[in-house]
C-alpha positions in Angstrom: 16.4 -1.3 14.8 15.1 -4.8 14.4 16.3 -5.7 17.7 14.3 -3.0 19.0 11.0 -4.1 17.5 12.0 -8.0 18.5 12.2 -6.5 22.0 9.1 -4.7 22.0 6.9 -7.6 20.5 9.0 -10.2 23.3 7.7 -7.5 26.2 3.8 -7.4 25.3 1.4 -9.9 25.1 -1.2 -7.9 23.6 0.3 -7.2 19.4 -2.1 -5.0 17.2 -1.4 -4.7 13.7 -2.8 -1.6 11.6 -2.0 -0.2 8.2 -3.6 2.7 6.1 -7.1 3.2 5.0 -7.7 2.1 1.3 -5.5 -0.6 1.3 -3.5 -1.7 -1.2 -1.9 -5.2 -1.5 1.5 -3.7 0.4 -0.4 -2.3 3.5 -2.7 -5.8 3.6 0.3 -7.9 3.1 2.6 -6.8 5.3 -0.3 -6.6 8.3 -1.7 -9.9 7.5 1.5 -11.5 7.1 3.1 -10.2 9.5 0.8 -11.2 12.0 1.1 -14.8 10.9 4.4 -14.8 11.6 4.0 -12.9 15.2 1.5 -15.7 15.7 3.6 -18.7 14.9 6.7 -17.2 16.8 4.2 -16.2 20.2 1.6 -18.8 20.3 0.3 -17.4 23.6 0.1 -13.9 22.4 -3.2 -12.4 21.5 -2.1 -10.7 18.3 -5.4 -9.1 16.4 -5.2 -6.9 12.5 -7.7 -3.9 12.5 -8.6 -1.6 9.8 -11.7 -1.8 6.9 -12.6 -4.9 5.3 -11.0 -4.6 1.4 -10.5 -6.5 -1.7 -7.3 -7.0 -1.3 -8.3 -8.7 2.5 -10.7 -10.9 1.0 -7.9 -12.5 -0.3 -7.0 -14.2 3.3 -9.5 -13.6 5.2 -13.3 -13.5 6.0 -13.1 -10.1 8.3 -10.4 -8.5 10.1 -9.9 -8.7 14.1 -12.2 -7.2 16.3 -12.2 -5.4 19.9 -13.6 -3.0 22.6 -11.5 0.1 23.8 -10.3 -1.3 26.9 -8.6 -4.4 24.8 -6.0 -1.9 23.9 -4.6 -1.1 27.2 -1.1 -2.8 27.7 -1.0 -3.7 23.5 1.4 -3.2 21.4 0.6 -1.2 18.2 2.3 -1.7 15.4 1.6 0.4 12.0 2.7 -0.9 8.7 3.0 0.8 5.2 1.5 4.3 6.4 3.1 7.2 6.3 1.0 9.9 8.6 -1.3 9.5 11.3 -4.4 10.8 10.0 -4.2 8.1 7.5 -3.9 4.7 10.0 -7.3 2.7 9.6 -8.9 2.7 13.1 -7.3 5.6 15.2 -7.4 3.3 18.7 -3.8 2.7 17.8 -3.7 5.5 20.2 -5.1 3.6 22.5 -2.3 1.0 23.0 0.7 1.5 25.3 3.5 1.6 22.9 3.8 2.1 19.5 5.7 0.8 16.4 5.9 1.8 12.5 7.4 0.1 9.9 7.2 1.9 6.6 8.8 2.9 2.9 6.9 6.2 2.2 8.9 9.6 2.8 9.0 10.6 6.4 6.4 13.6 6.7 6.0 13.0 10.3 6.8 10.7 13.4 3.8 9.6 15.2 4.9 6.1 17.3 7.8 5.5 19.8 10.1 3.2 17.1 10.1 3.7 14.5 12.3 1.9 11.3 11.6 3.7 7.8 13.3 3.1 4.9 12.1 5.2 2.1 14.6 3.4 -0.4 12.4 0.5 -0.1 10.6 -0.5 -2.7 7.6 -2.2 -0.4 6.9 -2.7 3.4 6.5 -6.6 2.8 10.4 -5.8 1.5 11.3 -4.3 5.0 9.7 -7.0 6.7 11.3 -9.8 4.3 15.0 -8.0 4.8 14.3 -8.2 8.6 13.4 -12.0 8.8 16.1 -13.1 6.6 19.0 -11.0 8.7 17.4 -13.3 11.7 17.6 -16.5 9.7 13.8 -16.9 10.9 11.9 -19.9 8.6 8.1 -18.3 8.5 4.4 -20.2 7.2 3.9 -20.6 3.8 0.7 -18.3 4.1 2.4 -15.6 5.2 5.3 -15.2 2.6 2.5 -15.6 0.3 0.9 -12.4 1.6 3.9 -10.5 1.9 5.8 -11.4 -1.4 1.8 -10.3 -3.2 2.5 -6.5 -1.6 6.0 -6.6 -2.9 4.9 -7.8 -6.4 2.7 -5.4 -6.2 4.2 -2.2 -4.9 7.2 -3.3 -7.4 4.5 -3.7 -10.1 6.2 -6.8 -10.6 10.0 -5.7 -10.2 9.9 -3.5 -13.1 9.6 0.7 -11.0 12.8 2.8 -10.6 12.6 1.9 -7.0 13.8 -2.4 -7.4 17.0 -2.5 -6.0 19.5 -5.2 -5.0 17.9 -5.5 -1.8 14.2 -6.1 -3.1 15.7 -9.2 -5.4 16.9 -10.6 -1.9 14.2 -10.1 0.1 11.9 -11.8 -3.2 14.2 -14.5 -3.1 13.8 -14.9 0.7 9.9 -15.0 0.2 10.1 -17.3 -2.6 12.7 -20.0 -0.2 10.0 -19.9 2.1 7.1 -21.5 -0.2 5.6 -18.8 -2.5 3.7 -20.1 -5.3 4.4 -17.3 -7.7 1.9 -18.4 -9.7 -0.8 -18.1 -7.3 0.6 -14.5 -6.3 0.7 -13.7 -9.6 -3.2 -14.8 -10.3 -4.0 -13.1 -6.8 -3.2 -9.7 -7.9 -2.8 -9.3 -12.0 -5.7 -11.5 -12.9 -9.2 -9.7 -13.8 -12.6 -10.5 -13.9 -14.7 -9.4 -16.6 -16.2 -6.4 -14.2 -12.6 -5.4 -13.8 -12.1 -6.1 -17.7 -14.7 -3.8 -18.9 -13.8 -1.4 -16.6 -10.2 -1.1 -18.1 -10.9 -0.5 -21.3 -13.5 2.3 -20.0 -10.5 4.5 -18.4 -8.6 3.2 -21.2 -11.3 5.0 -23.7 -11.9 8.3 -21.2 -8.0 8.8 -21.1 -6.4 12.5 -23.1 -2.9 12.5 -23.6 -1.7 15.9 -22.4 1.9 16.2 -23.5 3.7 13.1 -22.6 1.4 12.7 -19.7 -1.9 10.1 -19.8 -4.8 10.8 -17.6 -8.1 9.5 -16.9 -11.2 11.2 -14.6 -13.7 8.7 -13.8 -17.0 9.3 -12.2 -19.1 6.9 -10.3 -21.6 6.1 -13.4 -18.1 4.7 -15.0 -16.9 2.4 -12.5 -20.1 0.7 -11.0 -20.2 -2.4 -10.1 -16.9 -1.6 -9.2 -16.6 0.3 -5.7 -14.0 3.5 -5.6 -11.5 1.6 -3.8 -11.7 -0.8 -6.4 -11.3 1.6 -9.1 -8.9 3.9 -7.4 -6.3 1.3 -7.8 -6.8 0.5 -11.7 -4.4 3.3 -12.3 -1.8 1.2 -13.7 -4.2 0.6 -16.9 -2.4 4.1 -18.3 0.7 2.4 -18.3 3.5 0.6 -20.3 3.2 3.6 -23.1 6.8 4.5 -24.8 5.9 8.3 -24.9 4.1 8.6 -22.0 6.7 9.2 -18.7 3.8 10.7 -16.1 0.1 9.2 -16.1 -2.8 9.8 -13.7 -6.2 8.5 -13.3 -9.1 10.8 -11.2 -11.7 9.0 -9.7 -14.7 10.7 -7.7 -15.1 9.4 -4.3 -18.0 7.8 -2.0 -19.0 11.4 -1.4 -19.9 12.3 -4.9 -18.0 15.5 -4.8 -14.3 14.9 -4.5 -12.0 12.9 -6.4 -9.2 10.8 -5.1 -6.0 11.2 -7.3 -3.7 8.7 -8.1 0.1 10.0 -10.0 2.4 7.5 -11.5 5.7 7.8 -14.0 8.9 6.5 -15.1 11.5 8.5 -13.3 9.9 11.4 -13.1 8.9 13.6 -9.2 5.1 13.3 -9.0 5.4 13.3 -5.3 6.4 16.8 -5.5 2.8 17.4 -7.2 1.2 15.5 -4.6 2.6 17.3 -1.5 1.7 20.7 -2.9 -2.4 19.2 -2.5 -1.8 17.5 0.8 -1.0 14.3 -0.6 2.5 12.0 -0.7 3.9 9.0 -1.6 6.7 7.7 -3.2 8.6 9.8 -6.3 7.3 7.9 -9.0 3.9 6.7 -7.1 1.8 8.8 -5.1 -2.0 10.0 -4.3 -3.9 12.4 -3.0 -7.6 13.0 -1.2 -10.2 14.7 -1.1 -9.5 16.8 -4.4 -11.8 19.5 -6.2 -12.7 19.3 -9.8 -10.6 22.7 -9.7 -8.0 21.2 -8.2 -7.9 18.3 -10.6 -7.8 20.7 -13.5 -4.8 22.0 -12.2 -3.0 18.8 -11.6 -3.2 17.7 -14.8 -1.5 20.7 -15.8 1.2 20.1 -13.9 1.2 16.8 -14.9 1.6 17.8 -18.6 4.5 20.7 -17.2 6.6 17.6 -15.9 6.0 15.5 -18.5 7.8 17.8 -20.7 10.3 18.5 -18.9 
């Protein structure tokens, strides 16, 4: 399968890179960084990263790549960490002549020509890092940087059910490449004092409901904050000894729905997630788009398979 992306990137000279809307640190890290590498490896390719600005972006750089429909024709398209169409960040990935994804989510659908998915994996950036060690291939500083931040972060620093053998090598990969671990470590675990009080706010508004911990937070709660930013403070309900499922509720831009984001131990919350159009990972998932109702109803399943 590698061989069949190498061959793919070697036959184009137009590479664009997309991942999934709301970024999180995996999705920005394996696009940025991988487009470093493509970069360094092609010189005289024109390799470009589209999707929304984010955060987690501002990180490495000032925007993301621009360009006009007709740019696409001939490109490459290559889709990291997403697991369904609907949910790439800038749908002209259509546009381009050939298609690659590269992903760890559960297949729920094929959508591009190759397509290499290991749902094992613990993080993309692991894929990626797996791949480029197999090849012996040295890669920029920057770049391991970016992709060993998505798989600290997908990992939630090694410590998830999902941390196998093979996401110690591709970490040790990153790290023989230049990662300051430090830095990565600062880059995505630090917190300002927005961030802070903001904590200890869905820290306060969280019920226990059986051995599950939830939090619903409205848009009065989290400003300054915007909802992507607060969508992602889910891991604030854990590291709790009784508590094996958690879930924090946040209302969305729209000021009607709420976007819904399921974590545990060892526990299926994907299985919860599917049933409302969502997906993910078996101990990580989310879901869109979500009425109060439907909320409700979560966390009573939530609190079923927490007691189970």
């Amino acid at each position: 399968m590698v061989n069949k992306i190498l061959q793919a990137i070697d036959a184009h000279d137009k590479i664009a890179l997309f991942r999934h809307e709301y970024p999180d640190m995996d999705a920005i890290g394996s696009q940025l960084g991988f487009k470093t590498i493509i970069e360094t490896q092609y010189p005289k390719k024109d390799v470009r990263a589209f999707g929304g600005m984010s955060e987690a972006a501002s990180h490495f750089v000032n925007d993301m790549d621009h360009a006009q429909d007709d740019w696409f024709d001939g490109a490459l398209a290559i889709i990291l960490d997403t697991s369904n169409a609907a949910r790439v960040d800038d749908q002209r990935y259509q546009l381009a002549s050939a298609s690659i994804r590269i992903d760890h989510h559960v297949p729920v659908e094929h959508f591009c020509d190759i397509e290499y998915i290991d749902e094992k994996a613990t993080a993309t950036c692991e894929l990626l890092a797996l791949g480029l060690d197999a090849l012996h291939i040295s890669i920029p500083k920057s770049a391991a940087q970016m992709l060993y931040s998505g798989l600290i972060a997908d990992s939630i620093r090694f410590t998830i059910g999902t941390v196998r053998p093979e996401t110690m090598k591709a970490a040790g990969y990153l790290i023989g490449q230049g990662v300051d671990v430090i830095q990565c470590e600062e880059d995505n675990f630090a917190t300002n004092y927005s961030d802070y009080v903001y904590e200890t706010k869905v820290r306060e508004k969280a019920t226990r409901e059986g051995n599950a911990f939830v939090a619903i937070m409205e848009p009065e709660d989290y400003a300054p904050l915007t909802f992507s930013q607060a969508k992602e403070k889910v891991y604030v309900l854990s590291g709790i000894r009784e508590i094996t499922c958690w879930g924090l509720f946040t209302r969305m831009e729209d000021g009607i729905h709420y976007a819904a984001s399921l974590r545990s131990k060892r526990k299926d919350v994907r299985q919860i997630a599917t049933a409302f159009h969502g997906g993910g990972h078996v101990c990580a998932a989310g879901i869109k788009n979500l009425t109060r109702e439907q909320v409700d109803e979560i966390v009573k399943q939530l609190k079923q398979l927490s007691l189970e």
